[in-house]
C-alpha positions as CSV (number, residue, x, y, z in Angstrom):
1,X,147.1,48.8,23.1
2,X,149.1,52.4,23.1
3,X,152.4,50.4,24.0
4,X,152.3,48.4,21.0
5,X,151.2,51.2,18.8
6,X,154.5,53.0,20.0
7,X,156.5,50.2,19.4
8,X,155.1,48.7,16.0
9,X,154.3,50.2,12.9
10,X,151.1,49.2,12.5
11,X,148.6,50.4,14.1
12,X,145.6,49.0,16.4
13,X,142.1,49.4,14.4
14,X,140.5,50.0,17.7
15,X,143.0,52.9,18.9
16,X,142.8,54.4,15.1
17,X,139.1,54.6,15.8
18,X,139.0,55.7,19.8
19,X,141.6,58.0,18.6
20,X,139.5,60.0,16.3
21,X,136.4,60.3,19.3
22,X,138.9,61.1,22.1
23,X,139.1,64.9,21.2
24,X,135.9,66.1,20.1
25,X,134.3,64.3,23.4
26,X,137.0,65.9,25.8
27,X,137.1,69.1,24.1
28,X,132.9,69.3,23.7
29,X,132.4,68.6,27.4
30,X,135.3,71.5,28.5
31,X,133.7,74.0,26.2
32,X,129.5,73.0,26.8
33,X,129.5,71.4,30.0
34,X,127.3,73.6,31.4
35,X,124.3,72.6,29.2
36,X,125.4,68.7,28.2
37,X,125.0,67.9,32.0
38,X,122.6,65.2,31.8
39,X,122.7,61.0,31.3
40,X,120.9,61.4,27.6
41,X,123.2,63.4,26.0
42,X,126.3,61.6,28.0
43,X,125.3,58.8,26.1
44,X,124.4,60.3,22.8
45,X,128.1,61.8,22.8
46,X,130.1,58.1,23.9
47,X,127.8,56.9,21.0
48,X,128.6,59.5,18.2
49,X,132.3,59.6,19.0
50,X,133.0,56.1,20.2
51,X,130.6,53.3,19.5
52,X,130.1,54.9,15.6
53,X,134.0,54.7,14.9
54,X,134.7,51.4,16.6
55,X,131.6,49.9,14.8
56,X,133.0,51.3,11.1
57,X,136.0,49.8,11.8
58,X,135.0,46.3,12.7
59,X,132.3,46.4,9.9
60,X,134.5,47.8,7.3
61,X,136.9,45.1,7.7
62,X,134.3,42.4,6.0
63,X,133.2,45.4,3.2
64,X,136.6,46.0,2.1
65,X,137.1,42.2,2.0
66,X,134.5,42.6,-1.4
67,X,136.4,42.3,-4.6
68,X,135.5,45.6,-6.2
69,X,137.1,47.6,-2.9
70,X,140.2,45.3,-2.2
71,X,142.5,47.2,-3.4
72,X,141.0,50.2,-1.1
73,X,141.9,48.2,1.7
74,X,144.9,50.2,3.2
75,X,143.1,53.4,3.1
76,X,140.3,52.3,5.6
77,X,141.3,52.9,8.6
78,X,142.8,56.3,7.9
79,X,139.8,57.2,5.8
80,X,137.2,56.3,8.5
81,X,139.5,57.9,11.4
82,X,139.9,61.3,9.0
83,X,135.9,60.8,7.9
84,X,135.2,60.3,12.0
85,X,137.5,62.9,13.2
86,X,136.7,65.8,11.0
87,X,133.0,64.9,11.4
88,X,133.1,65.2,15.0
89,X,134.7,68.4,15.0
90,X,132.4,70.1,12.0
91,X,129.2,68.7,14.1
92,X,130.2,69.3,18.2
93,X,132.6,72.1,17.8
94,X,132.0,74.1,14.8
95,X,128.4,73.3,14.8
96,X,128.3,72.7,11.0
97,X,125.2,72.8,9.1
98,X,124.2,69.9,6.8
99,X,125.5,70.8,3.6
100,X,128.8,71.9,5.1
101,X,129.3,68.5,7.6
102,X,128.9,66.6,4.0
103,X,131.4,68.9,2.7
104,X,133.6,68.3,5.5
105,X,133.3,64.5,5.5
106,X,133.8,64.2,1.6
107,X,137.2,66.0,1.7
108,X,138.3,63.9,4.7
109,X,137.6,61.0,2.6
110,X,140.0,62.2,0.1
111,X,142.6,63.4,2.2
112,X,142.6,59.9,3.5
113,X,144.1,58.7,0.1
114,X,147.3,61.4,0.5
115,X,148.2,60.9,4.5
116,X,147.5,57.2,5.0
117,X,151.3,57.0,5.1
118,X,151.4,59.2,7.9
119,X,148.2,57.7,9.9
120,X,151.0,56.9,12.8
121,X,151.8,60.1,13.4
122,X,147.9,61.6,13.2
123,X,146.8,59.3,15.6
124,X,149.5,59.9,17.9
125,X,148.6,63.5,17.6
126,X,144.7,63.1,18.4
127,X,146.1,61.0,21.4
128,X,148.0,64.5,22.6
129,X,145.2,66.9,22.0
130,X,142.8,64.6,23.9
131,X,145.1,64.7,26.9
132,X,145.6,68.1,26.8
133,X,141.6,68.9,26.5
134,X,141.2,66.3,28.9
135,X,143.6,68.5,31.7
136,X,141.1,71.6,30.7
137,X,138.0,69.6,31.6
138,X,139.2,68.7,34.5
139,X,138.7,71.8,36.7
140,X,135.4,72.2,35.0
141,X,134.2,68.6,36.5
142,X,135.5,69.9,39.9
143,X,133.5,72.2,39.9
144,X,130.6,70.6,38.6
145,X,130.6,67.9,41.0
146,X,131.1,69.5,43.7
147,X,128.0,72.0,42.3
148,X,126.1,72.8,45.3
149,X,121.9,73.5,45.0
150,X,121.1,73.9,48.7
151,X,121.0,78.2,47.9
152,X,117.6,77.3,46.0
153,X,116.2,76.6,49.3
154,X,113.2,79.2,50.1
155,X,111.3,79.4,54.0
156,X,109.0,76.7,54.7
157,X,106.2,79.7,55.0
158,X,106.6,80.7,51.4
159,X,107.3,77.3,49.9
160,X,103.9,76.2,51.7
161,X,102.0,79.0,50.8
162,X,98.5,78.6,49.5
163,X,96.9,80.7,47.1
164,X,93.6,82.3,47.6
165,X,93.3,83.4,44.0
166,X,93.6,81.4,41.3
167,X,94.1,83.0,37.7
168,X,95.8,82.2,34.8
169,X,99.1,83.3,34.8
170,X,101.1,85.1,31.8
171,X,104.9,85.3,32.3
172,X,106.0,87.0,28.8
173,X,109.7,87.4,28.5
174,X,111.0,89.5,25.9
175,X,114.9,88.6,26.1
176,X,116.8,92.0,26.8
177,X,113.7,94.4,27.0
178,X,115.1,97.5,28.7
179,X,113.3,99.7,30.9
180,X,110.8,102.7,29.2
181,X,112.5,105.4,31.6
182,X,116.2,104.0,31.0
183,X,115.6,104.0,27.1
184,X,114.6,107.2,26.8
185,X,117.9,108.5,28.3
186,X,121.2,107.9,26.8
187,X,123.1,106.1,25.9
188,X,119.6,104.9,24.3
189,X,118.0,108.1,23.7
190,X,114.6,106.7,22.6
191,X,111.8,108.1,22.0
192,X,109.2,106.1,21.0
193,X,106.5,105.7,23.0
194,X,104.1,103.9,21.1
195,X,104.3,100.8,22.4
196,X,104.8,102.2,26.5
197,X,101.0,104.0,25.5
198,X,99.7,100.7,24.2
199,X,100.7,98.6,27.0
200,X,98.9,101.6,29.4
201,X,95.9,101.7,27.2
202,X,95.4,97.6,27.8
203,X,95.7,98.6,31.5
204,X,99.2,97.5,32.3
205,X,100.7,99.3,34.7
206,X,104.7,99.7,33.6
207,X,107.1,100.0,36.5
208,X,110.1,102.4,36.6
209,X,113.0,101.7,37.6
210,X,112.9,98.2,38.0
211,X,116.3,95.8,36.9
212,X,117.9,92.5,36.7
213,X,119.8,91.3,39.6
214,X,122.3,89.3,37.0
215,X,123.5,90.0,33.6
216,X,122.8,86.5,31.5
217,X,119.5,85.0,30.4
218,X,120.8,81.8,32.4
219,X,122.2,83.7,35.8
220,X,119.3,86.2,35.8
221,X,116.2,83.7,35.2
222,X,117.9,81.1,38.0
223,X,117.5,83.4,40.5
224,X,114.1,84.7,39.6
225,X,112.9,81.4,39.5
226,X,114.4,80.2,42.7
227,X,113.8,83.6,44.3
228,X,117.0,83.3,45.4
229,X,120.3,84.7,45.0
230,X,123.1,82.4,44.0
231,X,125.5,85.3,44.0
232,X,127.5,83.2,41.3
233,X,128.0,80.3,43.5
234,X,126.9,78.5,40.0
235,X,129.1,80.2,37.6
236,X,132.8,78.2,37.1
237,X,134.8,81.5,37.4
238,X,137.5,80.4,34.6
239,X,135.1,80.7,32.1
240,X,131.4,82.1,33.4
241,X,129.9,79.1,32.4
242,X,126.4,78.6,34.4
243,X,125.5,74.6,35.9
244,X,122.3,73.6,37.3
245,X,120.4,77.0,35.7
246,X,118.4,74.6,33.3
247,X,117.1,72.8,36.2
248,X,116.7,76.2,38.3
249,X,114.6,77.5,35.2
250,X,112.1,74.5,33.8
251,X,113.3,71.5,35.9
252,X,113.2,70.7,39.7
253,X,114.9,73.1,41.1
254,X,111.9,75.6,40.0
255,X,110.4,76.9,43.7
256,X,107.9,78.9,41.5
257,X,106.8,75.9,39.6
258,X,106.3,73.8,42.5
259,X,104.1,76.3,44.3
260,X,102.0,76.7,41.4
261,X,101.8,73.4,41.5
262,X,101.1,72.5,44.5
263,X,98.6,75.2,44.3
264,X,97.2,73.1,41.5
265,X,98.1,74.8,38.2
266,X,99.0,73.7,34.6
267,X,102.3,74.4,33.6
268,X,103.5,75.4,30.4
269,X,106.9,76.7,28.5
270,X,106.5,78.8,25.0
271,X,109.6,79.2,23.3
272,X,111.3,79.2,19.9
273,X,114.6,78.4,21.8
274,X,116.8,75.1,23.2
275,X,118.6,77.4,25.7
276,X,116.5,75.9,28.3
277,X,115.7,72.4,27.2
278,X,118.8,71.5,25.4
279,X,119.6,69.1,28.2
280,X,116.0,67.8,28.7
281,X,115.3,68.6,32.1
282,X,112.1,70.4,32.0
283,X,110.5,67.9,34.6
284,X,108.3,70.5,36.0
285,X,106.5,71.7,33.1
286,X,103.6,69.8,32.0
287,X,103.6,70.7,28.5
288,X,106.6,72.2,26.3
289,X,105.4,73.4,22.8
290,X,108.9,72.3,21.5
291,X,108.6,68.3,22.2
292,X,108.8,66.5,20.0
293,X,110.5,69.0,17.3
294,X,113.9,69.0,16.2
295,X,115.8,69.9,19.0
296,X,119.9,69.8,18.7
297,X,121.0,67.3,21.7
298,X,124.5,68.9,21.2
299,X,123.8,73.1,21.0
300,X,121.3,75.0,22.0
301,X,119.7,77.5,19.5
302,X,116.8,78.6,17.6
303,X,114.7,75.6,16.4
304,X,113.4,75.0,13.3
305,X,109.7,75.3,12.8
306,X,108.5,76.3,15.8
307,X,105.8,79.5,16.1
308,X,105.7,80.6,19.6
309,X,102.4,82.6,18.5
310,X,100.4,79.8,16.7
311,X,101.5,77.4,19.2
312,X,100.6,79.8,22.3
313,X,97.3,80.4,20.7
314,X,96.5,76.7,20.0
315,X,97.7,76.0,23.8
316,X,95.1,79.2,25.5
317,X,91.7,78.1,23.0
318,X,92.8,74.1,24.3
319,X,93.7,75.1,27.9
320,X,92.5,73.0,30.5
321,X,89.4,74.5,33.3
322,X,92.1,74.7,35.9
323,X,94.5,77.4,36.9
324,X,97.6,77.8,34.2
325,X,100.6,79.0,34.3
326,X,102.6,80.0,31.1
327,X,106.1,80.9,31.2
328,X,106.8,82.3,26.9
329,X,110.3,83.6,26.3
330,X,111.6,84.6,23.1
331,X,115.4,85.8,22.0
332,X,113.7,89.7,21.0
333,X,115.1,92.3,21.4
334,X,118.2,90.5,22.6
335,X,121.6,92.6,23.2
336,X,124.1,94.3,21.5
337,X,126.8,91.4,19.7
338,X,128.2,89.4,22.4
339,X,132.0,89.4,21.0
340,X,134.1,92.2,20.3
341,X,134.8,90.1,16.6
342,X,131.2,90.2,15.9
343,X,130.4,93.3,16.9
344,X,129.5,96.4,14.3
345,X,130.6,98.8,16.8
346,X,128.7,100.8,19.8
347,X,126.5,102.7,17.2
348,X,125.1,100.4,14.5
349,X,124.7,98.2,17.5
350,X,122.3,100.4,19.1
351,X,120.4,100.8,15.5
352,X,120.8,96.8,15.5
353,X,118.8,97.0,18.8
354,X,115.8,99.1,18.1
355,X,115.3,97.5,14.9
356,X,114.9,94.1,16.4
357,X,112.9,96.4,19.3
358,X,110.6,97.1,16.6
359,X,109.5,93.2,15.9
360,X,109.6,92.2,20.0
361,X,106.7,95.1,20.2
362,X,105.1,93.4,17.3
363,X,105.5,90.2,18.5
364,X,104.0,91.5,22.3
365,X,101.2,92.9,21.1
366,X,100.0,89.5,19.4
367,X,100.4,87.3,22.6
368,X,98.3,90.1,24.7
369,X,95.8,90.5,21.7
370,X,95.7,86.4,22.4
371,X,95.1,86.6,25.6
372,X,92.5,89.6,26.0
373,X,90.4,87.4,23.6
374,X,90.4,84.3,25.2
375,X,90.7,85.5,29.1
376,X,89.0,88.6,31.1
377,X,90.9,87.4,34.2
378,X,94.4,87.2,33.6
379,X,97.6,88.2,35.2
380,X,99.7,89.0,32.6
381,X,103.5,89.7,33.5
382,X,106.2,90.8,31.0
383,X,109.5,90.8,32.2
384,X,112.6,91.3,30.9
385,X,116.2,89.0,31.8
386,X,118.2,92.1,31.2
387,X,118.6,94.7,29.9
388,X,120.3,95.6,26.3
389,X,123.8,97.0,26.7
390,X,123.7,99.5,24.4
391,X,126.5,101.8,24.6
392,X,128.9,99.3,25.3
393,X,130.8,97.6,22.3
394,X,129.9,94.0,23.1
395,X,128.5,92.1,26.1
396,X,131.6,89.9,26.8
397,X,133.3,94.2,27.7
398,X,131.4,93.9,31.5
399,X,133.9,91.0,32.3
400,X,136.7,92.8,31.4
401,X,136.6,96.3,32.5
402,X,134.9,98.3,35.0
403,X,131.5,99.7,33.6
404,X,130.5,103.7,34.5
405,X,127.2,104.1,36.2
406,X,125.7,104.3,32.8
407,X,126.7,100.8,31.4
408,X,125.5,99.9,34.6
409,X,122.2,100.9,34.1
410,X,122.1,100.0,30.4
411,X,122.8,96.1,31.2
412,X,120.7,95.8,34.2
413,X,117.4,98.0,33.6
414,X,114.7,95.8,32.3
415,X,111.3,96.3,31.9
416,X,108.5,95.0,33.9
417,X,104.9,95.6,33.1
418,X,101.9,93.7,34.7
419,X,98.2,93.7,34.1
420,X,96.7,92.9,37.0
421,X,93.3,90.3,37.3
422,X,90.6,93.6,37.4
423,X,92.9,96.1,36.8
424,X,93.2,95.2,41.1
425,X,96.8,96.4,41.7
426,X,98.4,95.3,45.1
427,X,98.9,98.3,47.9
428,X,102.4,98.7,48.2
429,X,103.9,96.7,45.3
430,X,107.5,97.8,45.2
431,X,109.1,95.1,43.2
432,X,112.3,96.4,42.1
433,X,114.1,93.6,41.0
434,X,113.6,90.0,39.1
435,X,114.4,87.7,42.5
436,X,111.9,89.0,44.3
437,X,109.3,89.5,41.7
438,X,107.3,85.9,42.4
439,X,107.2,86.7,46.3
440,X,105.4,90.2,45.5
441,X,102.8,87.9,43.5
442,X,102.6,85.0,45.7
443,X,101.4,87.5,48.3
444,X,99.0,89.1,46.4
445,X,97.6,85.9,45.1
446,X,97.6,85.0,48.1
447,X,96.8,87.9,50.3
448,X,99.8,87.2,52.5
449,X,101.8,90.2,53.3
450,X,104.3,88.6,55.9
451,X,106.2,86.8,53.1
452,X,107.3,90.0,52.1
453,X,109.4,90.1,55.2
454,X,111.8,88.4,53.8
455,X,112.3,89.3,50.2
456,X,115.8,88.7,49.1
457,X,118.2,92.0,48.7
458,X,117.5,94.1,45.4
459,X,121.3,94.4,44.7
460,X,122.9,93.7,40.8
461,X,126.1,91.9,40.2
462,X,128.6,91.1,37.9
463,X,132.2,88.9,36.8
464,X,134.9,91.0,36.5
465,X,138.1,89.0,35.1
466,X,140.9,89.2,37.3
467,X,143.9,87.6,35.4
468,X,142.2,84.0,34.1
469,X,139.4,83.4,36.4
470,X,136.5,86.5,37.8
471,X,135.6,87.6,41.1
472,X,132.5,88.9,41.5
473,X,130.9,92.1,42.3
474,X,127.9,94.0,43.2
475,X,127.4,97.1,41.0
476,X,124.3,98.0,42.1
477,X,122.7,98.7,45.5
478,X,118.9,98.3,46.7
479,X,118.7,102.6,46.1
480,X,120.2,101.5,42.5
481,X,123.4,103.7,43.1
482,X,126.0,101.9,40.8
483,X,129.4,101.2,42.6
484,X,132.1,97.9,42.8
485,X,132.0,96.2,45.7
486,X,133.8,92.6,46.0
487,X,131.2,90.2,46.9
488,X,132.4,88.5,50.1
């Protein structure tokens, strides 16, 4: 087919529509194939850039054929590769809104009737992009291939544990909560204590000192869930791009789930956000309060209509007279901009911060009030990802430069706070970082102090770009003393 569209001037129908797929998919998967990683969205894509070109074309041949469009004929094919072409890319890699991929697909159709001349030469261009998005992916499919999930694997003594008490667990994650003590130093310098008093007042007990062991939502949440480091061994260094944290997180490769599970609990995931579910893999969880809704297969995001409050507190007055375990995560207070481009600079950022600080506490304070009223025997755990990086400029400035002991502390320090079944608080619960945070509870649930012997190191690291791929570093020991040291 490509021999005799070099060699003749007309062109194929079926290249003019492969033609106008070929990019978007190859460019898509190098840019998102961390989170399109499974067989549904594989064939959602093949469909939207493939089967709905090839089936315009053959279609359109008969349409045109109708008197009233016959003299329309030789724009077709240019007007449904423009049409597919710029559709693709306003939908997979712009990630248009509505109005806007109508917009986008209107002018296309137009611009149809001025380059149909030249549809030769555009096609032969779309060809050359492909290829050369198709070289970039490559190394990303290596890598993902070859992706490796034996570091999930926990000891046979904790992955067998039973539990001895049974209560309804709360996991509340408020993304990019930093810690009380941090906050009130700089580069945070506040003051506010109003919501630290209120969390003491419902008997919480808020822990000092206590940080993430990675920087992302995805990288930090893996290993808590797997109570496990992966020390990165999951991040594609060219980019930073996380594979297999979805499934880490609310698929099969959750160790916390399946205890809980085998120790006979009801699972369930709150949130208002795809980042976990885009790809569908939340296998372990037996109910998600965002089935069913309109969830992008392509992006992850916000999602339209979806009330993690009125659906929590529809799930806790419905829950079921077994143990249950709730895992709610919401995108507040978040972090300072995440690009240098969108970023307002290091100040307004930090009043961007405590202003969305404000609504997280707001937001917090509903889901306990929740669960006071409807359970007297909860363990309720809020936990943070990360912390909020303010006094940097943006969140992408840890991979380029060397952060002071400060930074340090800003993106790592997170807040945990637990309320504990009775107000009965553990002896010696020194949790001091997210990957061991599930052993601590495992032992006091199930009053099994030896699987504490083997609690994973309480050491934070980061990516650190070294030309166009990042090694990796720890930046913060078990003491949380802040130095670089190349993880070997």
């Amino acid at each position: 087919m490509f021999l005799n569209f070099l060699k003749n001037d007309k062109v194929p129908q079926l290249l003019v529509a492969i033609a106008a797929g070929l990019y978007p998919f190859f460019h898509y998967y190098s840019s998102n194939l961390d989170l399109a990683d499974s067989w549904f969205q594989l064939f959602f894509l093949i469909t939207a850039c493939f089967v709905v070109p090839i089936t315009l074309v053959l279609v359109s041949k008969y349409i045109f054929n109708l008197s009233f469009l016959q003299k329309f004929q030789k724009y077709r094919l240019a007007a449904i590769n423009f049409v597919c072409f710029s559709g693709l890319l306003s939908m997979l890699i712009f990630l248009s809104n509505k109005k806007v991929f109508v917009l986008v697909i209107v002018i296309a159709a137009l611009f149809s009737l001025l380059l149909n001349k030249y549809l030769k030469k555009i096609v032969l261009l779309q060809i050359i992009i492909a290829v050369m998005s198709l070289f970039t992916l490559i190394p990303k499919l290596f890598f993902a291939f070859n992706y490796n999930n034996s570091w999930t694997q926990i000891t046979p003594k904790l992955e067998n544990i039973t539990l001895n008490n049974k209560p309804n667990i709360y996991v509340i994650q408020p993304d990019g909560y930093t810690d009380f003590e941090v906050m009130k130093k700089a580069p945070y310098n506040y003051s506010d204590t109003k919501f630290e008093d209120y969390l003491i007042e419902n008997d919480f007990i808020n822990y000092k000192n206590f940080r993430s062991n990675y920087y992302s939502t995805l990288t930090s949440n893996a290993s808590m869930f797997a109570m496990k480091h992966h020390y990165y061994k999951n991040t594609y260094s060219g980019n930073l791009k996380t594979f297999g944290a979805q499934e880490v997180i609310v698929g099969n490769d959750n160790n916390v789930l399946k205890i809980l599970k085998n120790n006979d609990y009801k699972t369930h995931l709150v949130t208002d956000n795809s980042f976990f579910t885009v790809n569908r893999k939340t296998a372990l969880f037996d109910h998600s309060n965002v089935e069913g809704k309109t969830e992008k297969i392509y992006d992850s995001g916000g999602i339209h209509n979806v009330d993690i409050v009125t659906d929590f507190r529809n799930l806790v007055k419905n829950q079921s007279a077994s143990s249950n375990f709730y895992f709610i995560e919401k995108t507040l207070p978040s972090h300072i901009a995440y690009t240098q481009a969108s970023s307002q600079g290091i100040e307004k950022e930090r009043e961007n911060y405590f202003s969305r600080l404000k609504s997280a506490n707001l937001w917090l304070k509903e889901l306990i009030s929740i669960i006071n009223k409807n359970d007297n025997n909860a363990l309720i755990v809020i936990v943070a990802d990360h912390g909020g990086y303010v006094g940097l400029k943006s969140v992408k400035e840890v991979e380029t430069r060397q952060l002071t002991a400060i930074e340090t502390k800003s993106t790592f320090s997170s807040l945990l706070s637990i309320k504990w079944p009775q107000n009965n608080e553990p002896k010696g619960f020194n949790c001091k970082t997210n990957v061991n945070l599930f052993p601590y509870i495992f032992s006091y649930l199930a009053d099994d102090k030896n699987i504490l012997n083997d609690l994973e190191v309480d050491n934070s690291y980061l990516p650190l770009y070294e030309g166009s791929n990042a090694a990796y570093f720890q930046v913060l020991d078990e003491n949380y003393k802040a130095y670089y040291v190349p993880i070997e």
